[in-house]
N, C-alpha and C positions, 0 to 999 in steps of 0.2 A: 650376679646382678650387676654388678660394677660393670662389665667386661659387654654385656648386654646393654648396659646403660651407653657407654662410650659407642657400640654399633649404631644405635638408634640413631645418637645425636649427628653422625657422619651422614646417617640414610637420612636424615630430611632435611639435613645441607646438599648435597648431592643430588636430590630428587627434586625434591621444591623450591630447593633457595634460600634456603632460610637461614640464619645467622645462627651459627652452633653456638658462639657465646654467649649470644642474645639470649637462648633457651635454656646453655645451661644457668647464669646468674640466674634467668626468670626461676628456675626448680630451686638454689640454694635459697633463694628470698623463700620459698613454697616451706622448706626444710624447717625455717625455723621454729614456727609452731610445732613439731615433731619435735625440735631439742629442745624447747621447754616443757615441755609435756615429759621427756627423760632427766633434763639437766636441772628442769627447776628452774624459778623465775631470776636468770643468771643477770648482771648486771651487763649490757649491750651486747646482747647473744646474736655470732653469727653462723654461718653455713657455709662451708666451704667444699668443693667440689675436684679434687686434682683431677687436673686435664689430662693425664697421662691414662691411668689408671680406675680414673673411675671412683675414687674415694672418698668417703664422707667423712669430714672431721666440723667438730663443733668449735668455736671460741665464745670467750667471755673477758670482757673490759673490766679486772681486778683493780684496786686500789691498796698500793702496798702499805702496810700498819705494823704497828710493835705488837700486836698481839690481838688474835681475830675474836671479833663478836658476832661479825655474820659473813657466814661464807660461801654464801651467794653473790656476795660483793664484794670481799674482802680476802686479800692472801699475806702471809707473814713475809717480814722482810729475809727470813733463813731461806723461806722457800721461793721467795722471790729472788734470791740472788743464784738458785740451779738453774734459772730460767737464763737470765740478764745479770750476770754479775757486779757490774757496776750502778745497778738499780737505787734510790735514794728512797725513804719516804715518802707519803704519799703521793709518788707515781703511781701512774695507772700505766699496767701490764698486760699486753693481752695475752692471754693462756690458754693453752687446750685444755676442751673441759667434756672430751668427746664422753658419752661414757659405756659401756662394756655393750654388747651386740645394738648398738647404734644403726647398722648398717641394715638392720634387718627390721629395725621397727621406723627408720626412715625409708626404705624401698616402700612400703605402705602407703607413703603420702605420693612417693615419687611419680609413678604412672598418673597418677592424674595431675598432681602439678605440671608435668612435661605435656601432656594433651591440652591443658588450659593456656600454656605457653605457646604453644604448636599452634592452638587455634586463633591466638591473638595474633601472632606474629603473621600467621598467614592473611589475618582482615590489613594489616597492616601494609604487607607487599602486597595484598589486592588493589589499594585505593593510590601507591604509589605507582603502580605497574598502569592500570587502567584509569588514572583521575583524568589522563590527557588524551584518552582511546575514543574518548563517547561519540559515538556518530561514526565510527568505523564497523566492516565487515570480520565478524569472528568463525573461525571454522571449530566442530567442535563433536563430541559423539555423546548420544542420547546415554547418559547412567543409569536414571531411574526418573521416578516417578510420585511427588507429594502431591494426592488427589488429582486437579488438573492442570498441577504446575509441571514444569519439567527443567530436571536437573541437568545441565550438559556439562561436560568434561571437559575441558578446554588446554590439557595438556597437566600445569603444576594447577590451575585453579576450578573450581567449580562453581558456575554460574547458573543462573535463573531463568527459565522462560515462564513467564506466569501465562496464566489464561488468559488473562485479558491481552495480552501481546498474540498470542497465538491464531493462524488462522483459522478460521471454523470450517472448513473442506480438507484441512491435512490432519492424518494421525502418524505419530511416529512408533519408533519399535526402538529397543532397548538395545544399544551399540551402534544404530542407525547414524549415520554423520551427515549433520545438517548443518547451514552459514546462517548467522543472524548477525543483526545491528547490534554493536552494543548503545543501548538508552541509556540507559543511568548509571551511575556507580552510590549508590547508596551509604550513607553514614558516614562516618569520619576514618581516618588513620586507624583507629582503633576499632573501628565495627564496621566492615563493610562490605556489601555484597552486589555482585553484576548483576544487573536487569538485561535481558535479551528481548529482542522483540521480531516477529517476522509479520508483523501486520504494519507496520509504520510507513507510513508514503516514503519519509527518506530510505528505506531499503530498497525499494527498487531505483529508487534516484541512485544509491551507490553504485547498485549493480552495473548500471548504465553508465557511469562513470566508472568502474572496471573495464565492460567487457567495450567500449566505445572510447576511443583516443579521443579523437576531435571533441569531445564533453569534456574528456580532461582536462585537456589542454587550452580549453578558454573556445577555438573555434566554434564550436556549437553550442550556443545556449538554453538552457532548457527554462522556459517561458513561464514553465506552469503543470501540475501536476495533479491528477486527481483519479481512488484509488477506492476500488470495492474491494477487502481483500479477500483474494480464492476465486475472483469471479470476473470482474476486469477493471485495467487501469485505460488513463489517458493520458499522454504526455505529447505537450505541446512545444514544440522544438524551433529553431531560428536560429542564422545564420548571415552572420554582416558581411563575410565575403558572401560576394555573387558567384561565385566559383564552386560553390559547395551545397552538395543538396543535403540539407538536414537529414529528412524524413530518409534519402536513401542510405544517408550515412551509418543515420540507425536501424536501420532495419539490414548490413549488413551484404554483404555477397553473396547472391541467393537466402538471401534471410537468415544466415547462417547468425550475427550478431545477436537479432532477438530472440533467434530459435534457443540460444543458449540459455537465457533471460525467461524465458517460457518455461525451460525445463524447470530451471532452478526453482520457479514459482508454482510450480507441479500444473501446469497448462492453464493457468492464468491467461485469460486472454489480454491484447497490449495493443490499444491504437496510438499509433506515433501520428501527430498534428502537426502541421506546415502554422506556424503561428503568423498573426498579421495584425498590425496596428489597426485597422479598418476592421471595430467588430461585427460588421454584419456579413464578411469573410471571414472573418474568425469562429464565428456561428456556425455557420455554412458550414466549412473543415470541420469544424466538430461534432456536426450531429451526421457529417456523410458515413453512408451511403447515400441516408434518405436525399429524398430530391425535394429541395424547398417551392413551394407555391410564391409566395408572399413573407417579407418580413420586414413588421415596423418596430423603430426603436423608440424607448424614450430613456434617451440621455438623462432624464433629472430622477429618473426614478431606479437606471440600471434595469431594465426591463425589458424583455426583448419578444414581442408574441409573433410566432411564425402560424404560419398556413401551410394546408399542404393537401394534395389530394389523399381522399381516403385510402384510395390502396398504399398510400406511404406511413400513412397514420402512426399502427403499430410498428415500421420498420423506427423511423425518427424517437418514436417517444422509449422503445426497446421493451425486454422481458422487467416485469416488473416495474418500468419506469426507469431505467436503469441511465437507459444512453443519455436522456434529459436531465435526470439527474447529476451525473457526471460531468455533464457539459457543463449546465451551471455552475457546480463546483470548480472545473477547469477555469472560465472564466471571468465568474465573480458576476453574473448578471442572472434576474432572473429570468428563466424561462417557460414562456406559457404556448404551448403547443394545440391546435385546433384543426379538424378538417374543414376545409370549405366547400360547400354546400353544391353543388351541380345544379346549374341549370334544368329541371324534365321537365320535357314539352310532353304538353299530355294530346289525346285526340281534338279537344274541342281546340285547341290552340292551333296544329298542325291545319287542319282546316279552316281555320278563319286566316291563318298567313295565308294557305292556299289561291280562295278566294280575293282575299288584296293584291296577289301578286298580278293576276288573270285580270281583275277589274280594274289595273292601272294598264293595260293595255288600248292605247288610244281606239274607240270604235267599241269596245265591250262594255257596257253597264256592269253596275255590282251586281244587279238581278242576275241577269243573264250567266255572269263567271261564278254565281251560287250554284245555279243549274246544272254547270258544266260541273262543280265540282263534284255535286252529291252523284252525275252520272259516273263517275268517276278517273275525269277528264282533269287533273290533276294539272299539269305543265303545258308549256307552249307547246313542247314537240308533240306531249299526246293530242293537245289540239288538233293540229297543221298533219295529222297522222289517219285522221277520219275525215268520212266523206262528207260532204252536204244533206244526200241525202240522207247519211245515219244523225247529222246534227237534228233535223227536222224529226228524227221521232222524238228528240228530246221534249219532255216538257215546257212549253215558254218559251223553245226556240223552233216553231214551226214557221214563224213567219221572219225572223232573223239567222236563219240557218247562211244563207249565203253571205249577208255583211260580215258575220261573226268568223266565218272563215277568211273574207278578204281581210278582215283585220289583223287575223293572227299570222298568214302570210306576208303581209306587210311589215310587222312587227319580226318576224323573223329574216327578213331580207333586211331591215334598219341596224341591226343586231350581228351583220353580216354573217349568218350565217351558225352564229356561236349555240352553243346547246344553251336548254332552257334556264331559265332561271334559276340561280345557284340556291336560292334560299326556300324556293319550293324542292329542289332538286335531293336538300340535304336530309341525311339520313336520320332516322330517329336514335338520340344519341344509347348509346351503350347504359344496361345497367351496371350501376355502380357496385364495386365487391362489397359482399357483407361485412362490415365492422367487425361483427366478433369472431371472423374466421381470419386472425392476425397473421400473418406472416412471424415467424420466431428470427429475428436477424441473427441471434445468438449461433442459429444451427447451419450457417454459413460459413462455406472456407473461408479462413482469415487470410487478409492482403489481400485481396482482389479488387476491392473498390478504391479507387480515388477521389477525393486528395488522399483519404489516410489510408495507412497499412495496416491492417491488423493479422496479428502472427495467433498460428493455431495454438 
């Protein structure tokens, strides 16, 4: 046991780091209750441990006396001078008081004092190791599994990822090697345990601050951040040299920077944002692709409602509300998104312009350019296009057939020449796409629109 005892305590100095004397004092203090349970309730019993060997010896703090009445506290001065020969009266002695298989009824307590030791001392280099780590990237391999926490290996320490850190699109597997933030370090000196997280916005700000120099190193700023996680982020980027393009910086050499940053986030989509003091561009960048109609702000309220044509509707506002979402997270204003309404000209309208346009023709009455229009004599050119005598079969133009043409050729030589009327001329406009046949922006190659990038 001894010979076992001394291996252990090298193998979790060695292994872990732990302080072999730290652990073994912690087992002699554990010891004592075992040698007064053997020795009896001795007067200042302690536990001693040789370092060499591995050996258990007991003491007790005697008081030397002319003649003992209790010798649990008491030793004669005959037998106190085999010890310490020059020993007096009541001095106090300390003596071995191991007593016969010791060794065998102390190894009982021993494994678990040395595991209670081992576990302390390890919360202990936990909270010294990591008190000044929080906010940094840990790399680490999945151990196991408490419900839907998860234990990762971190090398000598074992840390936390709870559920609630966890993203809800990833599952892991057991030896799997994942990176996470370390969040917290919990408890004190004496109890404490890593909190991991891979849902925390500052994770992907690290990463970006890894795998992008210019973020490191102060050139590029990052403005502002805002994060669904498993499904996508925003990050809104700026740079005081004019020399430096943000948005290309991060998105890398052929995309190679955020592609990396994608992986890691198991295809996490990531629009990187051109940031601008001016937030109705700032707006703008961050809800593109869509294409903005209209958009009013109000400064006292942080409030910002855009327009948009329908067909952009669902791209702006995204799956679930998402892109709008995130915008206004990104920039701290609310955002109220709306289609705007199309103009439809319906029959009875398109015919009464018709009419107006024909009866401001100097020489044509409104009767007369009603006539024309129900025969379906629409524009100048259809006019100036028929004969007199087909005017005259019209109704109510039998006896105005020939003014009504000198009119209209007149009115087309004034006009030099130009085709009809543009506002008669124009087409009836397009139907509008249905509403609820959305466009999915989501199912778009990422980075192809501008201002931002977004990586697949």
């Amino acid at each position: 046991m001894n010979a076992d005892f001394i291996a252990s305590m090298e193998y979790w100095e060695r292994e872990k780091g732990l302080d072999r004397e730290i652990l073994i004092s912690a087992v002699e203090d554990a010891m004592v209750s075992a040698a007064k349970r053997a020795v009896g309730p001795a007067r200042e019993l302690r536990c001693e441990i040789d370092r060499k060997d591995g050996d258990i010896r007991a003491f007790a703090s005697l008081v030397v006396v002319e003649m003992v009445t209790d010798k649990q506290c008491e030793i004669s001065l005959e037998s106190a001078k085999r010890h310490k020969p020059d020993v007096q009266l009541d001095e106090e002695l300390e003596v071995e008081v191991t007593p016969k298989n010791f060794g065998r009824i102390a190894s009982q307590n021993a494994k678990q004092a040395l595991m209670q030791a081992i576990r302390r001392e390890e919360k202990a280099l936990v909270y010294t190791e990591f008190k000044d780590r929080v906010g940094d990237i840990v790399s680490g391999e999945v151990r196991g599994f408490d419900r839907s926490d998860v234990l990762v290996d971190l090398g000598k320490f074992e840390a936390l990822l709870p559920n609630r850190e966890r993203v809800p699109t990833e599952e892991y597997q057991r030896g799997e090697r994942i990176r996470c933030l370390v969040k917290t370090v919990q408890g004190s000196d004496s109890h404490s345990e890593i909190i991991l997280s891979r849902r925390d916005t500052d994770f992907v700000l690290k990463l970006f601050q890894l795998e992008v120099s210019e973020i490191n190193d102060g050139t590029i700023e990052v403005k502002g951040i805002a994060r669904e996680p498993g499904f996508r982020t925003k990050l809104a980027v700026h740079s005081r040299d004019e020399k430096v393009d943000p948005v290309g910086a991060c998105v890398g050499l052929r995309g190679q920077r955020v592609k990396n940053i994608v992986r890691e986030l198991n295809n996490e989509k990531i629009d990187i944002i051109r940031w601008d003091a001016d937030i109705e561009t700032y707006v703008t960048n961050s809800l593109a692709p869509a294409q903005l109609k209209r958009l009013e702000i109000d400064q006292d309220k942080k409030r910002a409602h855009i327009l948009v044509n329908p067909d952009q509707l669902s791209l702006a506002i995204g799956r679930r509300g998402q892109n709008a979402r995130l915008t206004s997270i990104l920039t701290g204003w609310q955002i109220d998104i709306d289609p705007e309404e199309e103009v439809r000209v319906g029959f009875e309208e398109q015919v009464a312009g018709a009419v107006d346009a024909l009866a401001a023709i100097p020489g044509i009455e409104k009767e007369q350019a009603d006539a024309l229009v129900h025969a379906g004599l629409l524009t100048l050119d259809a006019l100036i296009g028929v004969e007199a005598e087909d005017l005259a079969d019209i109704p109510g133009l039998a006896d105005h057939a020939e003014s009504v043409q000198a009119a209209a050729r007149a009115e087309k030589e004034r006009r030099g020449g130009s085709s009809a009327n543009p506002t008669t001329e124009e087409a009836p406009p397009e139907v509008a796409a249905d509403p609820e046949e959305e466009t999915d922006p989501e199912t778009d190659t990422a980075g192809e629109a501008a201002p931002t990038k977004e990586a697949e």
